[in-house]
KEKENU-350114 format. One record per atom (N, C-alpha, C): residue in three letters; x, y, z. Coordinates in steps of 0.02 Angstrom, whole numbers, plus 50000, padded with zeros to 5 digits. Layout:
! residues N
ALAXYZ ...
END
This chain:
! residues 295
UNK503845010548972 UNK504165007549031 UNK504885010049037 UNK505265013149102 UNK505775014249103 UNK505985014149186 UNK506395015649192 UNK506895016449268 UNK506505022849295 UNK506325022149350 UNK506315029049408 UNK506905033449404 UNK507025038549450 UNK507545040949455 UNK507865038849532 UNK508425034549460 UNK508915031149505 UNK509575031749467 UNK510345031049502 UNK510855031549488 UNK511285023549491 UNK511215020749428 UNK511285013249442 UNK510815008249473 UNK511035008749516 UNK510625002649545 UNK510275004949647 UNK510405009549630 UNK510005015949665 UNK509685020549663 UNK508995021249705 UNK508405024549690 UNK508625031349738 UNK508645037349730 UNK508495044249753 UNK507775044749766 UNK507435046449841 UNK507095048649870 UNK507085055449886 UNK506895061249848 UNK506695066449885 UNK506375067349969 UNK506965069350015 UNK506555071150055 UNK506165078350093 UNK506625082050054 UNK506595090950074 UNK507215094050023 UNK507115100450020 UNK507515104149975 UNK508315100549981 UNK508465098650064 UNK509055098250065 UNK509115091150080 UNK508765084950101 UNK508905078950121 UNK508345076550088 UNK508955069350060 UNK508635064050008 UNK508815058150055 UNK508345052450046 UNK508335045850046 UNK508625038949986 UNK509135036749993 UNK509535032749945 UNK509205024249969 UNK508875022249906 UNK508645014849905 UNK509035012049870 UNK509455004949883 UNK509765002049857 UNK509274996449824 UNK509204995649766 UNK508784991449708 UNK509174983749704 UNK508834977749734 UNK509354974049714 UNK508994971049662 UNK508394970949634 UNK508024966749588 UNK507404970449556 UNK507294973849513 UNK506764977849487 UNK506164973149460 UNK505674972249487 UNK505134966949463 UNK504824972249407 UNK504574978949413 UNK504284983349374 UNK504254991049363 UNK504144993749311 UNK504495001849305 UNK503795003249253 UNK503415009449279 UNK502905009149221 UNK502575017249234 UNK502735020649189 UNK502315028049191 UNK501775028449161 UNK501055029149224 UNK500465026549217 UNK500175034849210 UNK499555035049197 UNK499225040949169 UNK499345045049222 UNK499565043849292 UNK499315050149357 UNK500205050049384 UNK500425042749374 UNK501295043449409 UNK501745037949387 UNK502395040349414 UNK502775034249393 UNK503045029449444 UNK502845022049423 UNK502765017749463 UNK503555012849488 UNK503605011249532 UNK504565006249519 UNK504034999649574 UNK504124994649573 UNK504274988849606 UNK504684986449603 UNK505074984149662 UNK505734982449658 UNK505654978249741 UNK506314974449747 UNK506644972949797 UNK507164976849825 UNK506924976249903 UNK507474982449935 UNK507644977850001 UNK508004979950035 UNK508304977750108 UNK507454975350135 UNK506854980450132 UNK506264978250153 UNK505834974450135 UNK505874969250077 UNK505574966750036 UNK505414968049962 UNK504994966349938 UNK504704968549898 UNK504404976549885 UNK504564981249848 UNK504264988349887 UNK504034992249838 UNK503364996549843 UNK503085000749792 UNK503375006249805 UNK503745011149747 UNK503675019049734 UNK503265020649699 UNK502955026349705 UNK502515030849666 UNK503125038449661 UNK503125037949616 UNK503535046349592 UNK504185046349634 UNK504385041649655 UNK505055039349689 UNK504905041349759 UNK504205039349776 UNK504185039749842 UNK503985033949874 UNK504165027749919 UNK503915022849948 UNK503345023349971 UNK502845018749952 UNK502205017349974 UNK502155012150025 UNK502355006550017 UNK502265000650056 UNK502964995150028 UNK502974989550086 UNK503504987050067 UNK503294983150119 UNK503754974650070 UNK503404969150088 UNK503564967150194 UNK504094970350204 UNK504234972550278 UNK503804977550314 UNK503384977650342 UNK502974982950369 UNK502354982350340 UNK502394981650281 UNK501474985750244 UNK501004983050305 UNK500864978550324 UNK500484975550385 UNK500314978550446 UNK500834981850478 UNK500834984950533 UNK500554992750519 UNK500784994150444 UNK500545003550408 UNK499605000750410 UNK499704995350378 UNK498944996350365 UNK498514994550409 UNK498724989750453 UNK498214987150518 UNK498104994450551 UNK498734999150555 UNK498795005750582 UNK498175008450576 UNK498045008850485 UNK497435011950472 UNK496925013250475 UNK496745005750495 UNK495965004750474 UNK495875001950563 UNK496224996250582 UNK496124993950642 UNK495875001350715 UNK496275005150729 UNK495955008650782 UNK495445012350775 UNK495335016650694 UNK494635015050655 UNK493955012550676 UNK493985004350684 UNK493544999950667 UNK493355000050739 UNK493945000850777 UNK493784998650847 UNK493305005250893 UNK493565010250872 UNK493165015550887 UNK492275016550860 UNK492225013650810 UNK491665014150764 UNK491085012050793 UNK490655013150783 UNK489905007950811 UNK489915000750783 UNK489835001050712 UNK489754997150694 UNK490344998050635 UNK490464991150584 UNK490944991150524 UNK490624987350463 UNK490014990250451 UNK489554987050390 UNK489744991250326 UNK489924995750316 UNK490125001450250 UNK490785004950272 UNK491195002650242 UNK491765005850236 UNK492135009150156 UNK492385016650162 UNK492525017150133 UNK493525018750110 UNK493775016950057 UNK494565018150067 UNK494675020849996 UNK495075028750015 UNK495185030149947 UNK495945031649942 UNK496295029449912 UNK496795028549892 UNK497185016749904 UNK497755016549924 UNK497875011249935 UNK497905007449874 UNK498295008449846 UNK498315003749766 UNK498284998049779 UNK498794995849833 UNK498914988849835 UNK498334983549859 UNK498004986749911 UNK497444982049920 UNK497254980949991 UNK497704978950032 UNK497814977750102 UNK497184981350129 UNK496894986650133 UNK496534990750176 UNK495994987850169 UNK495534987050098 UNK495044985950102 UNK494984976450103 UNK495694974350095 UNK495524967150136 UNK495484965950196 UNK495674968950232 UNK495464969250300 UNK494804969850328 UNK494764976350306 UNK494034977050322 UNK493494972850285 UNK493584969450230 UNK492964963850213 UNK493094956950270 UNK493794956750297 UNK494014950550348 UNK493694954550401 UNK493524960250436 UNK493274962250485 UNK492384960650484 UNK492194960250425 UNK491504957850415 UNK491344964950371 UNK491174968250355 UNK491144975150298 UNK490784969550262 UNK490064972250251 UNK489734971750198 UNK489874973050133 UNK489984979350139 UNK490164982250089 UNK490694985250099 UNK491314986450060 UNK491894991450050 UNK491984994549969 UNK491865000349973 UNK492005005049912 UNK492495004949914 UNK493055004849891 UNK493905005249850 UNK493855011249798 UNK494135017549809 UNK494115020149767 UNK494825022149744 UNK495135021849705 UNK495665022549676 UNK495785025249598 UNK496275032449574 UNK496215033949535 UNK496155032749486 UNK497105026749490 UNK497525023249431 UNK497515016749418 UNK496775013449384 UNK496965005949362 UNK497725003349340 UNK498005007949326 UNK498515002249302 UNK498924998949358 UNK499005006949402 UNK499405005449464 UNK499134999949520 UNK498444998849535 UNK498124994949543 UNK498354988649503 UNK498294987349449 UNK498514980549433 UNK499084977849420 UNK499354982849405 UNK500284979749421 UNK500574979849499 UNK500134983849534 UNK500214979149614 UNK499924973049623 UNK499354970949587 UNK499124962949585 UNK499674960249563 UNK499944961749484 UNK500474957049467 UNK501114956449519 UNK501334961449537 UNK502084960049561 UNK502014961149652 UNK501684962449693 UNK501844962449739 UNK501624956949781 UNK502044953549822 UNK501574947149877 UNK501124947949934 UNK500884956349917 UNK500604956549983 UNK500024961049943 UNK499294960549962 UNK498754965549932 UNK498354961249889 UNK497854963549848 UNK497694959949802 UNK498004956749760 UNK497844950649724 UNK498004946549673 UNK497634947449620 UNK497804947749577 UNK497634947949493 UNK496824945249491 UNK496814938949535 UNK496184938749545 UNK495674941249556 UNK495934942949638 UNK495574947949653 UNK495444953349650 UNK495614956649617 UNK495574962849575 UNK495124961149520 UNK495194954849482 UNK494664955549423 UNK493814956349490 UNK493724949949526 UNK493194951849559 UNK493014957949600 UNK493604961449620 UNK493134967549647 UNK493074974249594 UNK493414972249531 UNK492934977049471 UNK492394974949474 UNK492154968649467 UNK491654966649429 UNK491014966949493 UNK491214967849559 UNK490814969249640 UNK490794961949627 UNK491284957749621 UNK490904950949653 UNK491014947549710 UNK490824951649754 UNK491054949449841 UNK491054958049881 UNK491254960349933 UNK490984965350005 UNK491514969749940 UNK492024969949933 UNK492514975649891 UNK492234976649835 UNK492274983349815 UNK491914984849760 UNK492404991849727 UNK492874988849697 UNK493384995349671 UNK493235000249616 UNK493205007349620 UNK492865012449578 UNK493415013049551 UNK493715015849490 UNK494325018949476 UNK494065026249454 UNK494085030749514 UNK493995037349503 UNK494255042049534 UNK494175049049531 UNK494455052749580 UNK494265054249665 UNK494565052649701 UNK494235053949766 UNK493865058449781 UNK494035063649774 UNK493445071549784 UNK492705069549749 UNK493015067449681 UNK492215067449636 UNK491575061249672 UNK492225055449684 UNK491825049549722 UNK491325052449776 UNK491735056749822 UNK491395059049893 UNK490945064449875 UNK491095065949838 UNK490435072049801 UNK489765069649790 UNK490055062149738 UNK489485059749715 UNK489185054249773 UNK489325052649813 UNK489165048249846 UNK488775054749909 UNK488965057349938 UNK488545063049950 UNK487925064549915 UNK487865065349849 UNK487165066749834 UNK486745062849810 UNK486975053349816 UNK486475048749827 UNK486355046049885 UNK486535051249925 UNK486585049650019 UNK486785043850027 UNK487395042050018 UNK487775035350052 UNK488095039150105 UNK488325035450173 UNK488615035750227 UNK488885026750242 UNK489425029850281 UNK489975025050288 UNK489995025550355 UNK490205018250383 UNK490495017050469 UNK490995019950484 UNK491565019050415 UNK492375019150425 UNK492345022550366 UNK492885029150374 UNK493165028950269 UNK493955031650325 UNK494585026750267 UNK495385028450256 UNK495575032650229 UNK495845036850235 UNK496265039850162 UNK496785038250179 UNK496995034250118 UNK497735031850101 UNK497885035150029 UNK498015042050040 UNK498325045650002 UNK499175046449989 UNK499315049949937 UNK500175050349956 UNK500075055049991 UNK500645056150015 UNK500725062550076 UNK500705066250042 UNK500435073950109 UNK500185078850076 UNK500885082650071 UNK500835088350023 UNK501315091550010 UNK500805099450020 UNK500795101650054 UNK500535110350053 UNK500925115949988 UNK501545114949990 UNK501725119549923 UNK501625115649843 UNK501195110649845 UNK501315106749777 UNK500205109649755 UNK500425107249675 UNK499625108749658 UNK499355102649645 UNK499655097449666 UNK499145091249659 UNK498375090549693 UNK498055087549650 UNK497295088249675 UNK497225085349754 UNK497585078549764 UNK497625074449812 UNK497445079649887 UNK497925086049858 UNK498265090849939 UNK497425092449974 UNK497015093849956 UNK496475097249948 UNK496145092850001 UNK496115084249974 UNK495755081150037 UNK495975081250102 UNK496515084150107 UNK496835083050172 UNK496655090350209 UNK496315096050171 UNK495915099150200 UNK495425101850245 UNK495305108050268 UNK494715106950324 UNK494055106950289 UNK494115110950226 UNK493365109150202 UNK493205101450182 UNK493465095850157 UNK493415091150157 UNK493505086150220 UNK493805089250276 UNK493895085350337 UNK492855087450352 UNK492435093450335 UNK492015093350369 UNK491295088550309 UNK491645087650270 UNK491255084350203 UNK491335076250206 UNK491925074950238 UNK491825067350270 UNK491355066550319 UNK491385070850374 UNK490885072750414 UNK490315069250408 UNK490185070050350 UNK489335072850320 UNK489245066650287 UNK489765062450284 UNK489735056650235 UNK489755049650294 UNK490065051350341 UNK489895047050408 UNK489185047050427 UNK489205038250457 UNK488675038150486 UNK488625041150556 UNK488125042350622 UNK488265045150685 UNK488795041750704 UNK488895035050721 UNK489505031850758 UNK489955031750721 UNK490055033850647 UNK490635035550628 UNK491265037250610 UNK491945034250609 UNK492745036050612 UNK492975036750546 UNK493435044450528 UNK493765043750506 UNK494565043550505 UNK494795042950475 UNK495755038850472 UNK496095042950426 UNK496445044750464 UNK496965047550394 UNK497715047150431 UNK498255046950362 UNK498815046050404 UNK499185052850401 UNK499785054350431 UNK500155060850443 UNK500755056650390 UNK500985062850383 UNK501635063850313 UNK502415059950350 UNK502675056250321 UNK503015051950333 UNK503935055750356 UNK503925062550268 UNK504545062550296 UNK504535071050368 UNK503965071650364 UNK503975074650434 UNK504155072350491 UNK504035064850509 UNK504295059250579 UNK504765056650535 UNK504995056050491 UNK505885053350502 UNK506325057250488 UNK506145062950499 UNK506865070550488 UNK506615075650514 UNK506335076050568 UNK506035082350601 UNK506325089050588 UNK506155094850576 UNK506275101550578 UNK505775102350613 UNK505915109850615 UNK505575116550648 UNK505055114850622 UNK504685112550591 UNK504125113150534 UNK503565108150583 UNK503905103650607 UNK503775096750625 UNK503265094650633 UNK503275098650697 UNK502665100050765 UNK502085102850729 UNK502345108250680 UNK501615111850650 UNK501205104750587 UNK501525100150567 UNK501515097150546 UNK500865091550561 UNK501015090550622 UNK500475085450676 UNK500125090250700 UNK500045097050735 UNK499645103250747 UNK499175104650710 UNK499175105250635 UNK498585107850595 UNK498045101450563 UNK498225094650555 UNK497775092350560 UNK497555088250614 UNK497555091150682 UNK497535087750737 UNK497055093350753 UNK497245098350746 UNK496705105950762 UNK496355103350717 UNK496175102750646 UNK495525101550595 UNK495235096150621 UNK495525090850622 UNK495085085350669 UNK494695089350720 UNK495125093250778 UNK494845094750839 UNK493985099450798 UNK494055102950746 UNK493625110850729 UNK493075106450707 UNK493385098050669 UNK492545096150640 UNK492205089850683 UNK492615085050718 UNK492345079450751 UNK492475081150832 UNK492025078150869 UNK491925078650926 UNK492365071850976 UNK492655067650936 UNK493165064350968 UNK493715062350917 UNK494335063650938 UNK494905062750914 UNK495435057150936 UNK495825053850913 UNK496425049550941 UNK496835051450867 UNK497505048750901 UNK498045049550898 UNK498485042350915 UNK498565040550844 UNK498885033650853 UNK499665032950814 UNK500145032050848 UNK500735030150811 UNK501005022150831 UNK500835020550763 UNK501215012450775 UNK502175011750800 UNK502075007450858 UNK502625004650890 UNK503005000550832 UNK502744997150785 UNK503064992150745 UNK502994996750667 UNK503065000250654 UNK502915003550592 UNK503055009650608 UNK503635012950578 UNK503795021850615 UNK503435024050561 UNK503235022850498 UNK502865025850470 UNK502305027950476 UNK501705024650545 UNK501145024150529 UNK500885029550601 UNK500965034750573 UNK500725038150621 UNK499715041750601 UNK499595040150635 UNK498785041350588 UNK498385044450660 UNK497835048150613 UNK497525052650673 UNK496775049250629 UNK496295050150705 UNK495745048350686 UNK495245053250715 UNK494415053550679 UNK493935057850720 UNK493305054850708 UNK492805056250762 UNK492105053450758 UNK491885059950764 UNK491295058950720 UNK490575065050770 UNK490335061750829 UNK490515056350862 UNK489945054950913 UNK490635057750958 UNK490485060551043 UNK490765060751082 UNK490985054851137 UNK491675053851139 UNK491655049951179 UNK492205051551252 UNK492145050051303 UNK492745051751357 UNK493135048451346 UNK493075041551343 UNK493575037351346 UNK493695032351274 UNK493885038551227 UNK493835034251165 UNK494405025751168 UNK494995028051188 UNK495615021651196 UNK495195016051234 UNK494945017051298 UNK494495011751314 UNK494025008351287 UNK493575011251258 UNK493025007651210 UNK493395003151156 UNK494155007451129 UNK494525002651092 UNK494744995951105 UNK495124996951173 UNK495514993051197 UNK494964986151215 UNK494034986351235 UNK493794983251255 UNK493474981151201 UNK493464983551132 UNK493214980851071 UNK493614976051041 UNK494504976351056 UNK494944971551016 UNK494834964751018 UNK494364963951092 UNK494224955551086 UNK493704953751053 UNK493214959351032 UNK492414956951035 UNK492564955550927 UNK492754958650904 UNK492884959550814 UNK493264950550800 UNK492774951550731 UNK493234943850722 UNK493864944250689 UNK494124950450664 UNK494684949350662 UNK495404950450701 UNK495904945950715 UNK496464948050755 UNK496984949050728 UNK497144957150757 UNK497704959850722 UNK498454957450750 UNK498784957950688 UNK499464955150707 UNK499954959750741 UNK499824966350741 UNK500134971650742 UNK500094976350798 UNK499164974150840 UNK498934978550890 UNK498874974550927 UNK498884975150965 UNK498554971851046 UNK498334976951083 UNK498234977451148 UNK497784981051185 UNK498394986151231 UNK498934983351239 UNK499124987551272 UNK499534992651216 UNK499854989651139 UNK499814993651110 UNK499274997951096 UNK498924997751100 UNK498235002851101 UNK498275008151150 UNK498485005051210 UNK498635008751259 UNK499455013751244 UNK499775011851217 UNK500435015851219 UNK500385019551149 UNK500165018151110 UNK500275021851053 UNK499765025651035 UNK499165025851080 UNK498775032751057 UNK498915039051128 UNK499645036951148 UNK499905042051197 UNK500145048751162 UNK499595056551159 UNK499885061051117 UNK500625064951143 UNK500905064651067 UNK501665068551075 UNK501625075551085 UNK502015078151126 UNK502055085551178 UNK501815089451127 UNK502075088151042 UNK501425095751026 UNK500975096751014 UNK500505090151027 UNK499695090251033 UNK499445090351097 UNK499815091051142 UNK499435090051211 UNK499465099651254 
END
C-alpha cells in the first residue's frame, strides 16, 4: 500500500507529453498496487473519486450521468435488454443498472478482483461489499467473471452466447501504449462484438476523455476513427455526448438498420421501467447531435 503519484497532498494527472491535470487530495480513503494497476480513492472537490494509474475513473459527482451515458441510449436502441454484457467498470454502476432495467442476466467481466473490492469498500456509489460477495457467487441477474476481456469474448463466442447490450468501460485507449486493453477498441474486435450480438443488438463504448477536455490537432481524428469502425462493422450508429457529464461522450452501433435510430430512442424512454436521472427525451434529442467532424 502506498501514495499514487502525488506531490503532498496533490495528485498529477498525465494528460499529454506536455499538459497534466493537478487533483487536490483532501482525504485519502485508499492507495493499493493491485496485480494489473495502481489504485488511489480519495476525496476531491468531486466527491469521493477512483484513480487507476493516476487516471480518474469515476467520482462521486458525475459517475451517474458517465454511466447512465453508457448503458441508457444502449438499452433504448436495443430490441430487447434480457443479456447484457459489461467489461470493464470496477465500480459497479453499469451492471446495476441494467439488472434495474430488468437484464436477466448481466455478465460483469472485470480483470482486477481486488480493484473490484476495494471499490465495494470505499466508494458510496457502485457495489457494496455485499453485493459483490453475491454477484461472485451469481446469486441474482449480475454475475461477475474476474477475467480478461478478449479471452471472456473469445470464450463466450465459442459456447455461442449472444448479448442484447455489451459496454466497454475500459480505461481509455492509448494507440502508442502496449496495453492489452488498446486492442478492444479495435476494428477486428469492433467486428467480433458483432458476432457476439444478438440481431437487435447495441454496442457502447466510450471515446477518450483527455481528447474532449484539451483538444489538439489530433482531436477530430480522435472521434473519426472509431466512428468510421462503427460505420465499416454495424449498420446503425449514434453518437451521444452527455449535457451533464463532459466526460461521457460514447458512440454506439447495431447490426440491425435503422432510419431513425434517436426516435425509436426517444419513444422507448417511457416504455423501460427504469427512469433515468440524467436523460430525458429531449436530451436524447440534443446530445446525439453529431460534432462537425463526424458529419
Amino acid at each position: 500500500m502506498r501514495m499514487a503519484n502525488t506531490t503532498g497532498s496533490w495528485l498529477r494527472e498525465p494528460i499529454r507529453e506536455d499538459v497534466a491535470d493537478l487533483w487536490r487530495l483532501h482525504e485519502v480513503h485508499c492507495t493499493a498496487d493491485t496485480e494489473f494497476q495502481r489504485m488511489l480513492i480519495a476525496r476531491t472537490r468531486l466527491g469521493v473519486t477512483l484513480f487507476c494509474d493516476d487516471n480518474p475513473q469515476s467520482a462521486e459527482c458525475g459517475q451517474l450521468a458517465f454511466h447512465e451515458a453508457e448503458l441508457i441510449p444502449a438499452a433504448l436502441l436495443a430490441e430487447q435488454v434480457r443479456r447484457v454484457l459489461v467489461i470493464g467498470c470496477s465500480e459497479g454502476p453499469v451492471p446495476q443498472i441494467a439488472a434495474e432495467l430488468g437484464a436477466e442476466r448481466v455478465d460483469h467481466v472485470d480483470i482486477d478482483p481486488e480493484c473490484v473490492r476495494l471499490c465495494a469498500d470505499h466508494l458510496p456509489f457502485g457495489y457494496t461489499p455485499e453485493d459483490v460477495k453475491r454477484a461472485e457467487h451469481w446469486e441474482g441477474p449480475v454475475r461477475l467473471h474476474y477475467a480478461d476481456g478478449a479471452d471472456f469474448v473469445a470464450e463466450a463466442l465459442r459456447r455461442g452466447d449472444s448479448y442484447d447490450v455489451i459496454v466497454l468501460d475500459l480505461p481509455e485507449e492509448d494507440q502508442d501504449s502496449t496495453e492489452g486493453y488498446n486492442a478492444m477498441y479495435g476494428q477486428e474486435f469492433f467486428e467480433t462484438y458483432r458476432r457476439l450480438l444478438t440481431p437487435g443488438g447495441v454496442l457502447s463504448t466510450h471515446v477518450s476523455r483527455p481528447h474532449l477536455s484539451f483538444p489538439t490537432a489530433e482531436t477530430a481524428d480522435s472521434l473519426r476513427r472509431p466512428w468510421q469502425q462503427l460505420g465499416r462493422t454495424f449498420d446503425t450508429r449514434v453518437f451521444f455526448r452527455s449535457t451533464e457529464q463532459p466526460w461521457a461522450a460514447i458512440m454506439i452501433g447495431s447490426p440491425t438498420r435503422r432510419a431513425d435510430p434517436v426516435r425509436r430512442m426517444r419513444e422507448r424512454l417511457a416504455e423501460i421501467d427504469y427512469t433515468p436521472r440524467t436523460i430525458d427525451a429531449e436530451e436524447l434529442r440534443g446530445a446525439t447531435y453529431l460534432p462537425l467532424a463526424l458529419r
